[in-house]
N, C-alpha and C positions, 0 to 999 in steps of 0.2 A: 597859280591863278591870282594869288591875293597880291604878286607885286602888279598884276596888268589891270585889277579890278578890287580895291577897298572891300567891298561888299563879297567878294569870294564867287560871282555869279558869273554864270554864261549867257549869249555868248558876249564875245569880245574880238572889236575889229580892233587892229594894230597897222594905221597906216602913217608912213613915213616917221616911222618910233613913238607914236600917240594912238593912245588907245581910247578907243569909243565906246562906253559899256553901257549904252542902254539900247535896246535892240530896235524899237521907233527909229531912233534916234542914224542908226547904222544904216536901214532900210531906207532912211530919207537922204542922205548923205549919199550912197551909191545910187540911188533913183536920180539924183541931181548931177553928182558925179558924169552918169553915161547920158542921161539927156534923156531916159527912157521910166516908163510905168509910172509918171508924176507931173500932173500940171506944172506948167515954170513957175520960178519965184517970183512973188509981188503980182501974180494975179489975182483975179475972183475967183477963179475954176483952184486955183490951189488952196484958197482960203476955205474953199466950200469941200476940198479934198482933205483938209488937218481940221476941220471941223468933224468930219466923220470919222474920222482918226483918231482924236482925241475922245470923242462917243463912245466910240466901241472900247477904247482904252477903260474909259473911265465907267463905263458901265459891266464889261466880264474879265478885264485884268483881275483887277481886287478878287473878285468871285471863283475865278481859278486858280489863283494864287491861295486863298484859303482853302478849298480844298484840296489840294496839292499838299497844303500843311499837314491839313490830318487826314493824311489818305497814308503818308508815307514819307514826308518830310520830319516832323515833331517827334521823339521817341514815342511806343505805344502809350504808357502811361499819360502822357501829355495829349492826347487824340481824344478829340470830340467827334463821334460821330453825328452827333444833335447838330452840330455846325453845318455838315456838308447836308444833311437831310432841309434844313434852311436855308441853302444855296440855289437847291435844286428849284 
């Protein structure tokens, strides 16, 4: 995985020998791609569609991504449970 993605993460699109590793990123790319489940680009209806995108991104990515860490990601010794009990 680490020659198609630096960061070692899933997933990973591979179109026409380039890979796209962040999964927004994918999701927007095939949304545009087929013409389906996406405002078109350089509208208001899209701006106010990656407005909310970017909301929910930046508001529960971070927050399950940390718990994720120490739930089962971090070796035990490294796991906060204080963390995810803060999350919640």
């Amino acid at each position: 995985m680490v020659s198609l993605n630096p960061a070692d993460k899933v997933p990973v699109l591979v179109e026409d020998g380039t890979p796209i590793t962040d999964s927004t990123a994918i999701i927007q790319y095939l949304a545009d791609r087929h013409g389906r489940l996406t405002r078109p680009a350089g509208t208001l209806g899209r701006a106010r569609q990656d407005s909310l995108t970017q909301f929910l991104l930046d508001e529960f990515d971070a927050s399950l991504w940390m718990v994720a860490r120490h739930s089962f990601i971090l070796p035990e010794e490294l796991r906060l449970a204080a963390v995810k009990d803060s999350l919640r």
